[in-house]
C-alpha positions in Angstrom: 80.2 99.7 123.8 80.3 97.6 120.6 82.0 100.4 118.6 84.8 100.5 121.2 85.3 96.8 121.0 85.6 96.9 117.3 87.7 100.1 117.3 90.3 98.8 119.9 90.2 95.4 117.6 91.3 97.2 114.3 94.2 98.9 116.7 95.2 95.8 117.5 94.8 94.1 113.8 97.1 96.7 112.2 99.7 96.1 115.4 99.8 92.4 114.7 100.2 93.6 110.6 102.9 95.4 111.6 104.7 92.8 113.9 104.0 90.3 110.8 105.4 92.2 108.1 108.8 92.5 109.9 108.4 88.4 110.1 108.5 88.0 106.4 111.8 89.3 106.5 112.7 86.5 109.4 113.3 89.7 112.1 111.0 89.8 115.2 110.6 93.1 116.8 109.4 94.3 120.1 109.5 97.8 119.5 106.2 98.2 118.1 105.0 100.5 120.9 108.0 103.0 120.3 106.4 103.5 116.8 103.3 103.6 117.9 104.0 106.3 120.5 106.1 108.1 117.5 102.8 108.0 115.4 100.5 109.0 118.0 102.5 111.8 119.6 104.0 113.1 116.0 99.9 113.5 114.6 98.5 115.1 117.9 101.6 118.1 117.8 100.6 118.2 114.4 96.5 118.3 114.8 96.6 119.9 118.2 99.6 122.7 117.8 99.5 123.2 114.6 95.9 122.4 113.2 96.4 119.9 110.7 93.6 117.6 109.7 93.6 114.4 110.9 95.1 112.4 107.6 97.9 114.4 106.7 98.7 114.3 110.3 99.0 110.1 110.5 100.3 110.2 106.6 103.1 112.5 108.2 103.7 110.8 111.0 104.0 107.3 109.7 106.7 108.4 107.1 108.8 110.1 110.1 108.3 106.7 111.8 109.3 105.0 109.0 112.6 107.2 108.6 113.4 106.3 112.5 113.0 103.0 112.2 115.1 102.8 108.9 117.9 104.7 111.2 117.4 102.7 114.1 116.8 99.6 112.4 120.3 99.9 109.7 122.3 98.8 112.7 119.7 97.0 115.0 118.6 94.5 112.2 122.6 93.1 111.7 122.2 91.5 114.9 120.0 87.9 114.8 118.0 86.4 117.6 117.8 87.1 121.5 119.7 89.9 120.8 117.5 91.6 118.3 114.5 91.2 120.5 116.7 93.1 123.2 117.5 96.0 121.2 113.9 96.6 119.7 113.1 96.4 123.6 115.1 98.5 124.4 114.2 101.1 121.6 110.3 100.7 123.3 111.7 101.8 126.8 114.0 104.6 125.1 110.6 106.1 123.1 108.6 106.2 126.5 111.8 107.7 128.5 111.7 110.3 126.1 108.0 111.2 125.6 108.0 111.4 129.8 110.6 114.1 129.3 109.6 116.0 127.2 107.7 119.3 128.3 106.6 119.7 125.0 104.0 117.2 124.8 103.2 116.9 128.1 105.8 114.6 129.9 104.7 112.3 132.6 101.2 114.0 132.5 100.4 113.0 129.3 99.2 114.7 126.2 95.5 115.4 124.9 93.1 117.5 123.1 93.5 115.2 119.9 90.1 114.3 118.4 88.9 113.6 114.9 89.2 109.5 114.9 86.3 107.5 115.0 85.3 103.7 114.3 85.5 104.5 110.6 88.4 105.7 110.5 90.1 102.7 111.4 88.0 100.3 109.3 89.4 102.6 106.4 93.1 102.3 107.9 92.4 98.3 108.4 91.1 97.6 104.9 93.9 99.8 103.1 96.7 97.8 105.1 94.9 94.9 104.3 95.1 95.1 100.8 98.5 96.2 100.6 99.2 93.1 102.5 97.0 91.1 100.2 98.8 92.3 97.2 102.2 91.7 98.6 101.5 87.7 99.8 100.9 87.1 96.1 104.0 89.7 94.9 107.3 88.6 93.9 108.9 90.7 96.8 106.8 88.1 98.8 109.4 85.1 97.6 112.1 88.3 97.6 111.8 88.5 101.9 110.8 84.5 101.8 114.5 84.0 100.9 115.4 86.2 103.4 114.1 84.6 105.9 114.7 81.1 105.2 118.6 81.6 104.3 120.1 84.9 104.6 123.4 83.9 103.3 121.8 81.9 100.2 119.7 85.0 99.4 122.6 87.3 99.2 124.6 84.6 97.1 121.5 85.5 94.5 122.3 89.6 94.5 119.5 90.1 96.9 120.0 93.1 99.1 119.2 91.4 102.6 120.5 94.6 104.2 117.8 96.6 102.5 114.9 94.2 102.6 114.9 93.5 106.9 115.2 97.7 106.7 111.9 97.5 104.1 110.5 94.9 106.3 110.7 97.0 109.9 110.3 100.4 108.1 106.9 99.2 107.0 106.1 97.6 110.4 106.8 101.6 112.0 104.6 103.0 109.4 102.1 100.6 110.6 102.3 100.6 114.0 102.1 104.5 114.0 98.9 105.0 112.1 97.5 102.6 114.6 99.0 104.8 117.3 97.6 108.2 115.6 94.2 106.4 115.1 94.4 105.7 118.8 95.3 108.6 120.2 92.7 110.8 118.2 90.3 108.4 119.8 91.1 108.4 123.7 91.7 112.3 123.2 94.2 111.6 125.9 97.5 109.3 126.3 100.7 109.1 128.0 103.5 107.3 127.9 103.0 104.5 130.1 100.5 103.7 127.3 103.1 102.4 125.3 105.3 100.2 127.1 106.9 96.8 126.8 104.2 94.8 127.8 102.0 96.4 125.1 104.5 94.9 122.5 104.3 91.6 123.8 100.8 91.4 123.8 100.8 92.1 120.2 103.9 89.6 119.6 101.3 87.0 120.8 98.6 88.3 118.8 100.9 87.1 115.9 102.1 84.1 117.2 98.5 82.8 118.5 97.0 83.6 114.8 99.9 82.2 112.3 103.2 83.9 111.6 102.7 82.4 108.2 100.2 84.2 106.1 98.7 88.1 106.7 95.1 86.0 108.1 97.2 84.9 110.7 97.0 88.0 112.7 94.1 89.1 111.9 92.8 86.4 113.6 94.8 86.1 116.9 94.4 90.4 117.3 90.4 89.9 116.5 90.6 86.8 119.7 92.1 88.1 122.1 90.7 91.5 122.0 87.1 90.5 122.4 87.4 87.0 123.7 88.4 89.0 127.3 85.4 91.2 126.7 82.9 88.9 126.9 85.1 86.9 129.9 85.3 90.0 132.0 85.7 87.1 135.1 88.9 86.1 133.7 90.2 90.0 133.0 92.7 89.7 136.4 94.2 86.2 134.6 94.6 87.8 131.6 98.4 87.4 131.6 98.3 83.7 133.0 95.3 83.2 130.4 97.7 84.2 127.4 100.6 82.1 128.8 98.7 79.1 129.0 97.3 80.0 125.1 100.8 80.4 124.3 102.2 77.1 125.2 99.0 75.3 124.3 99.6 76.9 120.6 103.0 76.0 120.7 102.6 72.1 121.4 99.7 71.0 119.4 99.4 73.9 117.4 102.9 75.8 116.8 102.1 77.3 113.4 99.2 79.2 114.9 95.1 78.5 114.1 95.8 79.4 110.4 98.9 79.0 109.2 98.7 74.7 107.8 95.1 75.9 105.5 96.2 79.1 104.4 99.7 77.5 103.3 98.4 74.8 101.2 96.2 77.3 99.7 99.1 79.7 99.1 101.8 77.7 98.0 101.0 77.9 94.5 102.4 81.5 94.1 104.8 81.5 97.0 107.7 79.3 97.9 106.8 77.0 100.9 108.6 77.8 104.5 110.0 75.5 107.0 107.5 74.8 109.9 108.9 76.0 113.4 110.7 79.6 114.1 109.6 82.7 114.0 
């Protein structure tokens, strides 16, 4: 059905937002289905066991997601490179160890019973993180997490806080990811763990990459692709893996800012210092 195409595309649009907003800071993170697994377990015990209505339920949920990732993330974010991407990997398979061992919300059977989420729902949710993203690209805490990312060491010799701003960037990226994961999970009715695994973060990793790590369009974009692209190439659903490899190099030699990122930098780099082409 259309409206599951477009619902499943806003999921995916606020996981690439979340994955992006981490990137501003210059820290890439593969623990984006932990937190969405935190947001969608944390607002189904709160809906189902306790009878909260659905938007308290994500509201509550993204802040406690947000708090766990500013715990995890305090020592987690110190490390750089290869080694940060193993840690938030790590955190992912930690989360879905956890949820299958918990009796308490179902374990390896899974939890349901959540309901309540529809199509408008996450337009609402996708609009609202959409504007806060909108006003931050043309914020000063925008050329605040630019310096952070360009030159940790010359940020801090300016009194900026790089400790705090990665932990503002990945807090922010949990708080994301989990309202997409209570949006989701009020929609299936029914997860489990194994919803949330590794592969799911890398999927939306690409997302990013494959739209432009270098404006909030960016992943809009590559989320809004490769979600319905495969839906109307069912032929190609078995390749889907080989299909985003091959977009992935492609992107990264003729293309390796992503579709976006050389328009929507000219056009932005009259309120916002320019970044150096290349890393993520």
């Amino acid at each position: 059905m259309i409206s599951d195409q477009l619902f499943f595309t806003g999921i995916n649009v606020l996981l690439a937002w979340s994955v992006y907003i981490g990137l501003v800071t210059g820290s890439l993170s593969f623990a984006q289905g932990a937190f969405m697994a935190f947001g969608c377990y944390g607002a189904g015990v709160l809906t189902v066991k306790f009878g909260w209505p659905l938007l308290p339920a994500c509201l509550v949920s993204a802040i406690l997601s947000a708090m766990i990732a500013a715990v995890l993330g305090y020592p987690a974010l110190r490390l750089r490179g290869v080694y940060l991407i193993l840690v938030t990997i790590g955190i992912t398979f930690c989360a879905r160890v956890a949820l299958e061992n918990i009796d308490y919300v179902g374990g390896v059977g899974g939890f349901g019973g959540m309901r309540g989420a529809d199509l408008n729902a996450v337009i609402v949710a996708v609009l609202i993180v959409g504007a806060f993203l909108l006003w931050f690209s043309f914020s000063p805490l925008q050329r605040i997490c630019d310096a952070v990312r360009e030159d940790d060491r010359v940020a801090s010799s300016l009194a900026i806080n790089v400790t705090f701003i990665r932990l503002l960037g990945f807090s922010a990226g949990a708080a994301i990811a989990a309202i997409a994961g209570a949006l989701y999970g009020h929609y299936m009715n029914f997860v489990r763990p194994e919803s949330f695994d590794v592969l799911l973060s890398i999927y939306v990793v690409l997302y990013v990459v494959l739209g432009g790590t270098n404006n909030m369009l960016g992943p809009l974009i590559g989320a809004t692709l490769m979600t319905l692209l495969p839906e109307y190439f069912r032929v190609l659903a078995e390749w889907r893996p080989t299909v985003f490899g091959l977009a992935i190099l492609a992107m990264l030699l003729f293309r390796p800012l992503g579709l976006l990122a050389f328009r929507l930098v000219t056009a932005h780099a009259s309120v916002s210092a320019p970044r150096k082409s290349g890393s993520l």
